[in-house]
Structures are given as C-alpha cells and as structure tokens.
N, C-alpha and C positions, 0 to 999 in steps of 0.2 A: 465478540471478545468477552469472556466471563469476567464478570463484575464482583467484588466482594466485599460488602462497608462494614466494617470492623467495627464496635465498641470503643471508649475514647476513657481512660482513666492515666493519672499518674504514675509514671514507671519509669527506672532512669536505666540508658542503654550504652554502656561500655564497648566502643569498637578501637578496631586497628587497623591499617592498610592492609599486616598480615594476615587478619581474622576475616577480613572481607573474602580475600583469594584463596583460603581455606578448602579442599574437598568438602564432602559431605556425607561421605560415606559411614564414617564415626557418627557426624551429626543424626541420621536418619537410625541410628541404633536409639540415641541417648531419648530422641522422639518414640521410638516406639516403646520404649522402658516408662516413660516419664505420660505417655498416653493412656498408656493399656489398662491404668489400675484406678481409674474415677468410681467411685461411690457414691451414688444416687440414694438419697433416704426417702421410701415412697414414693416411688413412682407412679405416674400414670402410664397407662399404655395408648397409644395413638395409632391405629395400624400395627406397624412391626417397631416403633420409634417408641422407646419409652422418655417420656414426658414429667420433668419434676411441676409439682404444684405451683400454678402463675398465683400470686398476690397482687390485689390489686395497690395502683400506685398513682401518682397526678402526672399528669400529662397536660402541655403546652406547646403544641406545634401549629406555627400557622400554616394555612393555604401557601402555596408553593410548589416549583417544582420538584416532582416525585422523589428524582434523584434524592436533592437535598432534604427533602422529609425522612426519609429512609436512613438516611446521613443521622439524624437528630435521634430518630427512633435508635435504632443501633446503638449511637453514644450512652445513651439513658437505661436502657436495658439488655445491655449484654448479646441481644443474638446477633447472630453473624448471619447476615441477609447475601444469599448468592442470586444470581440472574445474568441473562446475555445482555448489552446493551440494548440491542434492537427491541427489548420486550418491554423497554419502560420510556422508547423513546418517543418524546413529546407530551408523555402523561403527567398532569398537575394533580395533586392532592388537595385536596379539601381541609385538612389539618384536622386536627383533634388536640380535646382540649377536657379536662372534668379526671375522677378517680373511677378507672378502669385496669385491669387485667392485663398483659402486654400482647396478648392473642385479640382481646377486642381493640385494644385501641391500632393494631395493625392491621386488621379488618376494615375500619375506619377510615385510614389514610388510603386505603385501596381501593374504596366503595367510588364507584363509579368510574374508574380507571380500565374497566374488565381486565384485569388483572387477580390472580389469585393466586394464594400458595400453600405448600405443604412441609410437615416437618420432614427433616433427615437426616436432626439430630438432636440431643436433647437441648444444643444451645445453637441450632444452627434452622434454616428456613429457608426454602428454592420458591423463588417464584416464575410463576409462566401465565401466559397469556391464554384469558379461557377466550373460546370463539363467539365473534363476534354478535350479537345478535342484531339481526334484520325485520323491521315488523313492516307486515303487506298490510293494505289495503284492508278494509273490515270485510269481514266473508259469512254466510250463513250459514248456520249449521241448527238441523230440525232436533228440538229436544223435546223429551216426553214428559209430563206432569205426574202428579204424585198418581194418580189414578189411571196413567198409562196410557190415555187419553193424548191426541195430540192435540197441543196447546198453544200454536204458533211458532214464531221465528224466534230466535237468541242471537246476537251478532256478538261475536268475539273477536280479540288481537290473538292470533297465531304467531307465534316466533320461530322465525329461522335461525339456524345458528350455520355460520358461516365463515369462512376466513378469509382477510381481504386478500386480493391479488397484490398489491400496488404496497405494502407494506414496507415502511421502511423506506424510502427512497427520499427522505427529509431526515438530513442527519441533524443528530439533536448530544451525541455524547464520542468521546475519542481517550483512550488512554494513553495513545502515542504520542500527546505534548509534552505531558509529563509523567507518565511511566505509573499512573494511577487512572483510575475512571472517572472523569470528568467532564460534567457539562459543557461544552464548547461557550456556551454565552457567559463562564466563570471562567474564560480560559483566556489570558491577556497575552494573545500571538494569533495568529494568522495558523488558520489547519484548515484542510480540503481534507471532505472524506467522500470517499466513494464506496457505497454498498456493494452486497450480494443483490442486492434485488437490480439495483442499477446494472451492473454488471451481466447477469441474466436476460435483461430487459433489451438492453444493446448487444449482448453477447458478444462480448470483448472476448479475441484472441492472444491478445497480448496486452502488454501491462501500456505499451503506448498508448494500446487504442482506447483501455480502458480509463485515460488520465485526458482526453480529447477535450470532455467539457468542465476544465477544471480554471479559475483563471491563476494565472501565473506559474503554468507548466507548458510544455511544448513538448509533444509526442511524436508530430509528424517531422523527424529530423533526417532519416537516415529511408534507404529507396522502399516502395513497395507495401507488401506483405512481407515481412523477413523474421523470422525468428533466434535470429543466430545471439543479438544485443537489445538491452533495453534502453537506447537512445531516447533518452530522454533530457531536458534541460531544465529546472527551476532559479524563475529571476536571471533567465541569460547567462548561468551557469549549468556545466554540466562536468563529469570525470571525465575521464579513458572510454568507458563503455557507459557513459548516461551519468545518472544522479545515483547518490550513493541510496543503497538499498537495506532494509533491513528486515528480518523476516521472525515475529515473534521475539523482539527484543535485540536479537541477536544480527551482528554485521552477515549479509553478504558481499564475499570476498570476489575480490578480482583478480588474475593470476596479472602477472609483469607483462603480458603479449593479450595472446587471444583465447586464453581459459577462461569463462566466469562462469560465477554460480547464478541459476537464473530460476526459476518457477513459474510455472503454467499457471494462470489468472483462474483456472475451472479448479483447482487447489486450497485457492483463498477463497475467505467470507468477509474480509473488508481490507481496503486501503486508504491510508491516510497520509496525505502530503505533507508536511511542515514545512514550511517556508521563510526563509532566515537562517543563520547559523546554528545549526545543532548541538554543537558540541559537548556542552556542559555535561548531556545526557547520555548523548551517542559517543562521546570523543571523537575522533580525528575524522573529519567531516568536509566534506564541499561548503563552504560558503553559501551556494544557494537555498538548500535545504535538504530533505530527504524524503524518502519513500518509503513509510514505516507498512509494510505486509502484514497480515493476520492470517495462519491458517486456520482451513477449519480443523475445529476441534471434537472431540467428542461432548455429547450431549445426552441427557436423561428424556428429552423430546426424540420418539422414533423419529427416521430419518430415511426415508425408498425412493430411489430416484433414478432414473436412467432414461439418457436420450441415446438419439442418432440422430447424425447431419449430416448433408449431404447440399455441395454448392459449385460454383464456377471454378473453372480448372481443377477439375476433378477432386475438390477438397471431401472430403470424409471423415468423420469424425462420432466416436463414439466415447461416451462419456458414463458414469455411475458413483452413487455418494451414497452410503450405509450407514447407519449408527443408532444408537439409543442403550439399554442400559443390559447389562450380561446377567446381571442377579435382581429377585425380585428387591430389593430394598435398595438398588441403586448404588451399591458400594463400587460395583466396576462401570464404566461405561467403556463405549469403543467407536472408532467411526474409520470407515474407509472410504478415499476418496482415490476414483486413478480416472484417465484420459488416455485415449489415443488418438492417436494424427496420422492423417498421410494427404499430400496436397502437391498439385502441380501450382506455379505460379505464373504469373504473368511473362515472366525472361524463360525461352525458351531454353529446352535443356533442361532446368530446374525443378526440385525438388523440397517440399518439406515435410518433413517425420518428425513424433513426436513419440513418446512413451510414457508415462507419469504415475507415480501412483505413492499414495500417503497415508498409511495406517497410523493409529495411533490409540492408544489405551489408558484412560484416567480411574485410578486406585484412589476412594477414599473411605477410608478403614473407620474416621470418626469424623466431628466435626470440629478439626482441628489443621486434620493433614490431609492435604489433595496432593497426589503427583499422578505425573502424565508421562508418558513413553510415546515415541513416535519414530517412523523411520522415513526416510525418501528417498527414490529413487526416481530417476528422469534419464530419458538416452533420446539422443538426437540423432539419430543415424544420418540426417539429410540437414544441411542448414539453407537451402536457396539462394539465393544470388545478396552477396552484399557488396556490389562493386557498383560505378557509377558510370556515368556516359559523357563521352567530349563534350563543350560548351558550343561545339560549332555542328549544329543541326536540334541542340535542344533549347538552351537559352539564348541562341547568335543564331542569325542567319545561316543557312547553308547552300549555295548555290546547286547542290545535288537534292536539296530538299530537306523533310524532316526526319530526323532518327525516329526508328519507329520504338513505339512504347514498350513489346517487347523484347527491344535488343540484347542478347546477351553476351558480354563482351569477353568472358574466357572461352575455356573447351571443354563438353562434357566427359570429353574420354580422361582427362584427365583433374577436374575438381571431384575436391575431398572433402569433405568436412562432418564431422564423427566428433560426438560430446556426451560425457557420459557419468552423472554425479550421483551419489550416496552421501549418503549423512542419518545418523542417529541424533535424535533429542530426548533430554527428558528437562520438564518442570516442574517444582518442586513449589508448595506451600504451607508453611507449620503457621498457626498462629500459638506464639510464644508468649503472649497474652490478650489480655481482654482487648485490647487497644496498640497489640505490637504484632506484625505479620512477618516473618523470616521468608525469603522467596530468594530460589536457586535457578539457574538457567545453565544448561551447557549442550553444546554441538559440539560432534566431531563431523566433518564434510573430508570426502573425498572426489578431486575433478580431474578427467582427463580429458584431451582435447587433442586433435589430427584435425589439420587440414593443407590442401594444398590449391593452388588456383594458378591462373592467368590474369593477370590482372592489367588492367589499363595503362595507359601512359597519359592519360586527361587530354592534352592538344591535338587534332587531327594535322598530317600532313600537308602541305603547299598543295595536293589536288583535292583538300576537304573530303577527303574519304577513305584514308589509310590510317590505319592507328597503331601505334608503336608498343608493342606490348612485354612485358618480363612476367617470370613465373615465381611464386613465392611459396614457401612450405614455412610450417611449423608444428612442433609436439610441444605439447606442454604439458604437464600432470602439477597439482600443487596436493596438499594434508591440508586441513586447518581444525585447530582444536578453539573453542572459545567458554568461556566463564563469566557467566557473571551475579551478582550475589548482591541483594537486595535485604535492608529492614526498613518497613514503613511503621510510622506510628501516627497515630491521633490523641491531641492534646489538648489542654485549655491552657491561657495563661491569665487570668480575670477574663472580658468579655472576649478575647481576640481566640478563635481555635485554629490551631494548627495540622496541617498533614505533612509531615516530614516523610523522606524518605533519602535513605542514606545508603549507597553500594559503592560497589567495584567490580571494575571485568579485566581480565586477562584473554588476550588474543595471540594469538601464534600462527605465521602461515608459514610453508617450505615449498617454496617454489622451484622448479628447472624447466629449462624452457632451450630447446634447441630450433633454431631458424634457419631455415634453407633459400635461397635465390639463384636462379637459371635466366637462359636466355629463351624468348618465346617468339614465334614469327608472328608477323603483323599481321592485322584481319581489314578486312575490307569490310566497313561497316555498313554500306547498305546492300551488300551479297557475301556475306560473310563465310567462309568454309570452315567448319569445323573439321578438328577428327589429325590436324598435323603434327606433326613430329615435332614435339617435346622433352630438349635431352634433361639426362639426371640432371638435379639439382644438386648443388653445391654447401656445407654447411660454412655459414658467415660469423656465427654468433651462439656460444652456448652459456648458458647463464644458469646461478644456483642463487637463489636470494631466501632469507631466511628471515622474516620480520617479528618481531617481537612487543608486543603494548601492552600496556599497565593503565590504569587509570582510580582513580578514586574520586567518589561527587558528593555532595550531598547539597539539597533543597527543602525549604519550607515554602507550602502553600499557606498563607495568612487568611483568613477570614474574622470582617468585624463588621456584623449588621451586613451590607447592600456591600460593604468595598473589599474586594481579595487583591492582595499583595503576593508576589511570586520574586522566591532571590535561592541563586541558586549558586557554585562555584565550583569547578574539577580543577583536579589536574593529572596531566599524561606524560606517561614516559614514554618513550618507542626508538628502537635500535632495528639496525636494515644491515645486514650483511649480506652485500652481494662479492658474489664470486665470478668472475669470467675465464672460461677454461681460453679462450681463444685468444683473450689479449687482458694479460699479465696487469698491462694499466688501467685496464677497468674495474680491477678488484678495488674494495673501497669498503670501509665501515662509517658507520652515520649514526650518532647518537642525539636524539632531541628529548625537548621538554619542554612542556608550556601550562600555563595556569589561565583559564577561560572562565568568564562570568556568565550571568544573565539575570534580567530583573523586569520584572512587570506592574503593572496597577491597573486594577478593573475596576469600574462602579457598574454595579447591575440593578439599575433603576427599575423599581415596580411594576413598568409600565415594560419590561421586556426591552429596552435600551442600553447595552453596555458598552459605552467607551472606553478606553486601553490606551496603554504606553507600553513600548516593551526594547529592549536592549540586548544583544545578544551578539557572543564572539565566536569564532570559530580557529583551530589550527589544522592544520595540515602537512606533514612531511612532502618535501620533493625530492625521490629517490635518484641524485643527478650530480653530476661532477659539472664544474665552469672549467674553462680551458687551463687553470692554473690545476685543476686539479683536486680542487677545494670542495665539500659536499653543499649544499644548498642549505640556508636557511628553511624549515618550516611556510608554508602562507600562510598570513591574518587574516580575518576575517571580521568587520565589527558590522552589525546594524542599529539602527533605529529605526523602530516601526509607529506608528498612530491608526489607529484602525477605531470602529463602530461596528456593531454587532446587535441584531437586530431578530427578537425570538417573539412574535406577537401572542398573543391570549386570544384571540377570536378564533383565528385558524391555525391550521398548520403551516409551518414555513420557518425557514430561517436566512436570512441575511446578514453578508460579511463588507465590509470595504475597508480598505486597506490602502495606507500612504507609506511609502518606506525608501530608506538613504541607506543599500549596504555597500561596502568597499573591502574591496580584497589587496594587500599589499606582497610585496618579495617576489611579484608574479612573472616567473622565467620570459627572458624575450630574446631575437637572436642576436648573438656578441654582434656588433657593429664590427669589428675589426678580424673576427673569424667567428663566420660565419656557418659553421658547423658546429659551432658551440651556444651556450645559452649562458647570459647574464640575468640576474636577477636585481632589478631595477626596475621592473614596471609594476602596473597595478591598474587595476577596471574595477569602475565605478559604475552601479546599476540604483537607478532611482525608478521609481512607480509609482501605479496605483492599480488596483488591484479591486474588481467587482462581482459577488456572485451573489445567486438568490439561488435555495432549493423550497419550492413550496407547492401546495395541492391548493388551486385556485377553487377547484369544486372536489365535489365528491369524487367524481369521477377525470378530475384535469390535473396532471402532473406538470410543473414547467421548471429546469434547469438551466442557469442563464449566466454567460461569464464573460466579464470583458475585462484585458488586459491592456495597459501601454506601459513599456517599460523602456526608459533612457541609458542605454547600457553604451559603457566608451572606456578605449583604456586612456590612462593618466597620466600625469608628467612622470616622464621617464622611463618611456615605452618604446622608447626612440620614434621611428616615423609612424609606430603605429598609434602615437597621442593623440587622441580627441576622434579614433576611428571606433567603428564599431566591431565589436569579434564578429565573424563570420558566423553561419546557421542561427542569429539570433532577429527574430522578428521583433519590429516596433510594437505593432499592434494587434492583438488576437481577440475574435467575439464569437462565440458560439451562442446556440440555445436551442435546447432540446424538450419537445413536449411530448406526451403521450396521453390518450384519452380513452375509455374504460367506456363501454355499451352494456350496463348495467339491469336494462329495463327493454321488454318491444321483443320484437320479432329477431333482431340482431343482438340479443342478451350472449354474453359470452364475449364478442369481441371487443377488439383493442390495439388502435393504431397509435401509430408513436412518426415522427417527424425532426431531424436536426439539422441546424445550419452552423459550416464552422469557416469562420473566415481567418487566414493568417496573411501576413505584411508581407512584407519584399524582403528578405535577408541578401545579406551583402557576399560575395563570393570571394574574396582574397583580402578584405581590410581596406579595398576602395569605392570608391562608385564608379569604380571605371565598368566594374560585372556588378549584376543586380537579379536577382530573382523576380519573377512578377508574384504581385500576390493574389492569391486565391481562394474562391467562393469552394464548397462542396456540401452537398446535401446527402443526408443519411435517412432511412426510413424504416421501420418496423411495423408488422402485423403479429395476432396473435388471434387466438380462439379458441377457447374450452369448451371443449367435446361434449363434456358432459350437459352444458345449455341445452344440447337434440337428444342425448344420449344419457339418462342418468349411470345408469352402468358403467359408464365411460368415464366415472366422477377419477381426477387427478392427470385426466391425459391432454395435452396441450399442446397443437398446432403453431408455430411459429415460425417467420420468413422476415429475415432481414438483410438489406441493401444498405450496400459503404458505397459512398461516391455515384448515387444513383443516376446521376445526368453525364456519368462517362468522363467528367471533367481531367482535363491533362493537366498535370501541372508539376514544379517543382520544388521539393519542401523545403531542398538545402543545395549546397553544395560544398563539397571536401576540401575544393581551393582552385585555381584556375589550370593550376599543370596536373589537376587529377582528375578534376569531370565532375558532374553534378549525378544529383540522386532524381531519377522519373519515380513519380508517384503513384500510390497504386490506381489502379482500373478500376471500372463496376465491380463487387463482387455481390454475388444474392444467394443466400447461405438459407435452405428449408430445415428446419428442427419441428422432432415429434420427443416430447418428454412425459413422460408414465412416472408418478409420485403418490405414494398411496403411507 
C-alpha cells in the first residue's frame, strides 16, 4: 500500500458535509491551474529532477523506528517522502542529530537500513529497497606487485547482492485501522495483516483460505473448495455472505439474495483484518470487524511475473502481474494483474472457472498530485457445489453407512450459476499544502448473477437414504456507485502532534433480484441418479431495493512522547426502498441514522512494549418488516478491547494479544407467536482472547502462530435461544505455520513450509443436541529456485503445495439441522512454476 508522510505546519481547514460529497471534477481543473505555474530560482539539476539548493539546518531525531523518523524528517523539512509499506517494514533508524543539509541528514536516518532513495520532485523523494548484500566466506584471489612479479596471496570480502525470498512476512505497518500508514505497535486495536508474500508462500485461492492463520477469524465455514462466497466470520460474527469486505477503501457490496461483489486473492498485495466494530471509519458495518483488501497497484519497481499451476481435480491455473513505469522520469506508472481458473472439485458434477484481470494506471504530473485509474473485471462462469449434506451419514450415524465425501446433492443437467462484475476506479491525491493531503476515492461496480440448482432438503427419509429435494432459481443484477473524499493533516499543538483526518462517503446500490422455486424429485444418496426431470420453475418473489448512505467522520491521532491517543466520531444516514412486485405488502421505506464513536490509548515503551485500551461502536440497518409491519431498528454494536503488543529490537517479530467484551443489540430473533416473522429483542454477546506472533526465529525460520477462544452466546431476550451459542461459531481455534529457507550446502535454493490448523466443535441448530466434532488438519509447502543449479534460470521457482495433506474428513459447519451440514475439503496438491525477472 503506498505510504506518504506529509510535512506538518499550521493551516486552518474549512469543511462541510456538502463540501466532502462534492465531485471533483472542477477540483482536478483548479489543481492543475494552481500546480502548473511554480517558480524555481536556481535550480540544481538531479537526473531529469530539478533540484532547489538544500541549506543546511539542525537536526534532532532520535534512534527509532523508520517509520516514525521519516514522520519527523518530513515535518521539519518539507519533502514529501513516498514508499510501499513492505519497503521499510521493520527498519529502525539510527537518528540524526548536528547542522546538516536535508539530503544528508536523510542519508543518515537510512544508513544501514539498505534502504535508499531518489528524487522525483523538487519537493518530493521515493524510496526503495537497494539489494541485499551477502558476504561469503574469505576467498583468494592471486594479485600482482608493482613489478608484476607475483607476490603471494590477498584475501578479500566479495559481496553478493541479492534479494531475500522470505521478505515481508512480519508485518510491521497497516493503513486500514485508520485510513493513514501506520505502525501497528502505534495502533490501539486489534489488526491482522496478511501479506503478498504470505499469500504466495501458501498460495491462497480464496480469501478464506488466505485468513486460516489469523487468530479471531474463521474461514473454514461453508463446504469444500467453493468460490461462489467469502464465508467468513470475525469474533463469531459474520453477514449474509461472510464479513463485510472492503477493497481500497471502498465497500464491497452485497446484492439482497445471491449477487456479491467478490475479488480473486492473486489480485491483491495485502489484507488486513480489523477486528471490533468499524464503523466510525467504514460506517455501516458487522460488529465483528472487517476485511480491509489492497490491490495491487502500480509501481515505479518493474514488475514480470507469470506462473502456471496445475493440481488435484483437474485444477489449472494460470496467472501474470506487469508493471513499472511508462516514461523515463516516472510520471506515468501501470501495472496489470489478471488470473484464470478452471477446476473440477471434489462433489462430482462440479465445476469452477474463474476469469480476472485488473489494469490500472498512476498519472503524477508533479509532486503534489498523484491519481490512479483502474478497471476490473472478473466472470465466474462455474461456481461448484455450495450446498450441504444430511446429518444422518455425515455427522449421525447411518445405518447404510457413510455419505461419501464427494456427494453431490443437486443435478448437473440442470445447475447454473454464472457471475459476472465490472467496475471502474480512480484515486486521487493533491497535497493542498505542506502538512494538508486532499484525497478522493470513487467506484462505479456493475454485478450480475444467474443461477439455478437442486437443492437439499437436510433430513434423510425413515429408510436413511432418500432425500427430499426442491429446485431454486435466481437473477439478480445490482449498479453501485461510491464516493468517498478524504483531508488529512499534520499538526502540533505545543508538545502533543496530531494526524487528523476528516472525510465523507456516499454509497448508492440498485438492486432487483427475481427468485424462482419448483419441485425436484428425490435422490438416493448412496446411488444417486442424476440427469431427471425437472419441471419449470415458478417466480415467488421479485424485488427492487434501492439503498442510499451518507456519512461524515472525522479523527485525530494524538502523539506525546511514547503515548498516542486515538478519538474518532461519524455519523450515518441510510434510506432502503424496497419494492415488491409480487406482494404489494412487502413494499416498505426505511429511513435510519446513527452517530458511532471510537477512542483508544497506547503507550509504546522503549523497549518495544505497547499496551492499549480501545472502544468502538458499530450500526447497522436491518432491511425487514416485524409482523406488525413496522421496519426494524438498526443493530449496535459496542466493544471494549485491552490488548499488548509486542515489536522486539533484537529480531524480527511482532506480537499481538488481545482481551475483548463486544455486544450487539436489536438482534432479529423468531416472533415467538408467528413464527414466520422476526422480532427484534435479542442480542449476542462475544468475549475473547485473542493470540498471535509473526516472527523469523533465524535467518532462515519463519513461524506464524494464532490461537483463539472466544465465548460467544445470545442474551436476554433471545427467547429460547438465551445463553445458546449461534451456530457455525467455534470455541476454540490454533493454528501455526512455519516455513524454513536452505540457504547454504548442497540443497541451497530450497524451502519447505509446514501448518497445523485446529478448529472446536460448532453447534448445529442453537443446541447440543447436534455438534460438529472438531478437527486437526495439516498443510504443507515446497519450493526451489532453479537458479541454485541453474544461474540462467536466475527468477524461475518451483513450488508444490498440499491443503489437508493427511486426507482428513471433517466438518466445518453446518447450515442447521433441517438443511445439512457442509463436508470439507479433501487433499488437494497444487504444482506451480513461476518466471519473475
């Protein structure tokens, strides 16, 4: 994610609700009017960068981390330092300190960081990462004397200059907490992030499997390998189709049924969890947290890369990622990223296809304004099996024996399912002055969606092996436009400095969504016949919803010496007009509004120690009528968290733990008296604790490590479901994943990797009358760079990795007792060759 530490001087900034939601079309004229016409007196020239004369000045920066040096340098003189996270993550500075130049004393804070930078503007400065250097063993080398004469031996250091493999995989900074770049050990909340390199290294296919070793998330929810939802759950919450998602700032939408907007993990270059209510930042929000997405972006670092893969059930997969800069001075960059898929799955019958791809082009004319273009497209021709299987042969005895793993319970003459999304982005950054950053965000997305299936009836028959089955359709197409408009600034107020940052977004979706239900004949589930007559389906329900949100926030980050203080406030408006062509009484308008906090306090002791307190609310609309007719209040959302955070000086590493009480109130439950209806009277209570380390024990030893327990129960006035557990939520989750780097010897080049993921027993209907068993599963990866035998071969990379390598059965969840539970995926052993030059 690109980084940018601004300059900090006094400047006072006049906003308005209406001045946030603003176009900027006008704006991006009055910038380039107000850009174009700088006067430089004597210049230097630098390259192609003309260069005003530095003056020397005093400097006071202590030892620290980089970040925060960079932080200081900036405020004091003016340049505008850009960089990716990953390029400065974990580097401490040395500080500087004496009357120096603003070029040397930046030189200084970077001296032994192997870090370096160049101009790329007269007031601006990119830094990157030079390659690593390796020094071997002393070597002999015959040199000659002045008389040519040979003279003996000379032993020298040779340096190799190399780049690590394993880079990155100790996350050290996150901008998704607070919508700025920030140090995580300065960050008073609870964030998971998961890299590009992690990501690569496991070779996540989807965003579950990429969120496996994370503590207080749950991926494995829903059956399989399936691509269709990103079932996921944070802190024993989850929406419709998972945890709410965001992708560069910006919501992804969910259509009312079975459209969502989704993105291929080979797309992104990080994600990051937040855990707790998001609101403030995100507005209308899950309670548990969110899943803040980064794509990649373009880059001034070239970028060549292209695999092929190729694994169990015929999965196939080819991938490619381009970029770097279009002109020599780096004014344009570009980068493209696309994927394809095609995969048999474990339920026979079954398919999934994939199509992806994400260009995207960053204009910066000066160093002032950067903006970015991008576009996406993704089609799903195939979405594989998302249905489940009776409880009597998978989780219950069955006197016929066991269902097999994989059963597939519709028919393939007749499932459909076909998704298919676009969307335009562009981002915008002016900085408006030394110490003030204007920043614009906006998506237009288009989703359509078909599909049609056979679907289960959960219970087998009185002979435990007939299953009662119906057929179900739906189209759905939604629009969504979004907005949102950003000023940050940096301040002082005597010793305390501030980073504020103050916006607003507008969101809008248009939803319709037509649903179909038929009758389907019954399958015999351990000799099942496909291929029978299936008559038309019938339409039950056609809907037009049209959602409309507002919001406006603003926060200050506090800094005084070691303690940072975080206080933030929104508030949201949001209007829902649904329409029902079918039935007249389902038409209804729903207007809400709520005002959400959040506040924190960190100390970040010397010694890499920082303890936290943090508060955080969330709201959320319920798009829903009670039997009276009446629209639903909004859900609450409140937490309190207490956490420790843990970033050492010796090595690399970083550790989190985390204690937290959040509760959600107004939470729909069924009318006790009509039962087809929903009362809202209840409410689930989720308490925890929450443990993770990311650190490199050696040079060459990566280890990932997360353990969860979390006390999740609904409340008084849940009716019989008080003091039960929700369904699909495990008590207790531990993973830990290493991976080891063959650096040295005969086997230099390779690099094996090992994980272990245990989940609890989740509950199937809200009793202990059903229970899931809980389960072990082991994961394993290989790797090998070709070039160790081969230098020619320098960028090419063998790599084989196994999900579930001990075949383990098991089940993650289940939907509820009259629907069936979800079988979990099989082995799968997936071979990848990558070429990166």
């Amino acid at each position: 994610m690109p980084c940018v530490l601004l300059p900090c001087r006094h400047n006072r900034i006049r906003l308005s609700r209406s001045s946030l939601l603003t176009g900027t079309s006008a704006l991006l004229f009055v910038m380039w009017a107000a850009t174009g016409h700088h006067a430089v007196a004597a210049p230097l020239v630098e390259g192609n960068v003309a260069v005003p004369p530095s003056q020397a000045q005093p400097f006071s920066i202590p030892a620290q981390p980089l970040a925060r040096a960079l932080a200081a340098f900036g405020a004091q003189t003016g340049l505008q330092i850009a960089f990716d996270s990953a390029t400065i993550a974990g580097a401490r500075s040395g500080g500087v300190s004496g009357q120096m130049t603003a070029e040397q004393a930046l030189a200084n804070l970077l001296a032994g960081t192997g870090i370096s930078y160049h101009r790329t503007g007269t007031h601006s400065v990119s830094l990157f990462r030079a390659p690593a250097a390796i020094t071997l063993d002393p070597v002999r080398v015959e040199g000659q004397g002045n008389g040519g004469g040979r003279k003996g031996w000379k032993e020298e250091q040779i340096a190799v200059y190399a780049t690590s493999g394993r880079a990155g995989l100790v996350p050290k900074n996150s901008s998704a907490a607070t919508k700025t770049d920030t140090p995580l050990i300065e960050t008073p909340e609870s964030v998971s992030v998961v890299t590009r390199a992690q990501l690569d290294q496991q070779n996540a296919r989807t965003i579950a499997e990429a969120l496996r070793y994370n503590a207080g998330v749950s991926g494995d929810v829903a059956s399989g390998y399936t691509t269709r939802f990103d079932m996921v759950e944070i802190r024993g919450f989850q929406g419709a189709a998972g945890a709410d998602e965001f992708v560069d700032n910006l919501r992804l939408f969910n259509g009312a049924y079975y459209a969502t907007q989704q993105i291929d993990p080979y797309l992104l270059d990080q994600i990051d969890i937040l855990k707790g209510p998001p609101s403030v930042l995100y507005g209308q929000s899950n309670p548990g947290g969110a899943i803040v997405l980064t794509t990649k972006q373009p880059t001034a670092t070239p970028v060549h890369s292209i695999s092929v893969e190729g694994g169990t059930y015929g999965y196939v997969r080819g991938t490619a990622d381009f970029g770097g800069r279009i002109d020599r001075d780096g004014k344009w960059l570009y980068r493209v990223a696309a994927t394809a898929t095609t995969s048999g799955t474990q339920d026979e019958h079954t398919r999934n296809e994939r199509f992806g791809v994400l260009p995207s082009l960053t204009w910066t004319p000066n160093d002032r304004l950067t903006m970015t273009l991008s576009a996406f497209w993704q089609r799903d021709p195939r979405g594989g099996n998302f249905d489940t299987a009776p409880l009597q042969g998978t989780i219950l005895p069955n006197p016929n024996g066991k269902i097999s793993d994989h059963f597939y319970p519709g028919d393939p003459n007749f499932e459909t399912y076909k998704r298919t999304q676009t969307a335009v982005n562009y981002r915008l950054s002016y900085r408006i002055a030394p110490n003030w950053t204007f920043k614009s965000f906006a998506r237009y997305a288009n989703v359509g969606a078909f599909f049609q299936q056979v679907s289960s009836g959960g219970m087998l028959d009185d002979d435990n092996r007939t299953l009662e089955r119906a057929a179900y359709g739906s189209e759905e197409h939604f629009d969504t436009i979004t907005v949102e408009e950003q000023i940050l600034g940096h301040f002082r107020t005597g010793p305390v400095k501030h980073n504020v940052i103050i916006g607003g977004n507008w969101q809008n979706i248009r939803d319709s969504a037509n649903l179909y239900y038929g009758d389907a004949p019954s399958l015999d589930v351990f000799a099942p016949t496909y291929g029978q007559s299936i008559g038309k389906l019938d339409l039950y329900e056609a809907q037009s919803i049209t959602t409309n949100q507002e919001g406006i926030y603003g926060e200050d980050q506090m800094t005084w010496g070691h303690l940072h203080v975080q206080g933030g406030v929104r508030h949201d408006w949001s209007t829902i007009d649904t329409r029902d062509q079918t039935d007249s009484g389902g038409s209804f308008n729903q207007s809400d509004q709520a005002t959400t906090w959040r506040g924190g306090i960190l100390y970040a002791f010397p010694i890499g120690l920082s303890p936290y307190f943090h508060y955080a609310e969330s709201f959320q609309p319920a798009n829903n009528l009670s039997f009276n007719g009446t629209p639903f209040k909004p859900t609450r959302g409140r937490q309190f968290e207490v956490g420790l955070k843990y970033q050492p000086h010796g090595f690399n590493g970083f550790f989190t733990a985390a204690l937290y009480d959040l509760k959600q109130s107004n939470v729909l439950v069924t009318d006790p008296v009509h039962i087809d209806f929903y009362t809202q009277t209840g409410g689930i209570r989720s308490r925890g604790i929450e443990l993770e380390a990311h650190v490199d024990l050696t040079r060459n030893l990566n280890i990932i490590a997360a353990y969860t327990y979390q006390d999740v129960a609904y409340t008084r006035g849940s009716g019989d479901l008080t003091g039960e557990r929700p369904i699909a939520v495990p008590k207790q989750t531990f993973s830990v994943w290493g991976h080891y780097d063959l650096r040295n010897g005969p086997l230099r080049g390779l690099g094996f990797g090992a994980g272990v993921r245990y989940n609890g027993n989740t509950l199937v209907d809200n009793t202990l009358e059903y229970v899931t068993p809980s389960y072990v599963l082991v994961d394993a990866q290989a790797q090998y760079s070709l070039d160790a035998i081969a230098p020619r071969m320098k960028g090419m990379l063998f790599q084989v990795t196994a999900q579930n390598l001990l075949n383990q059965r098991y089940y993650p969840s289940c939907a509820g007792a009259d629907t069936g539970c979800y079988i979990g995926a099989n082995r799968n052993v997936i071979g990848k060759v990558t070429y990166s030059w």
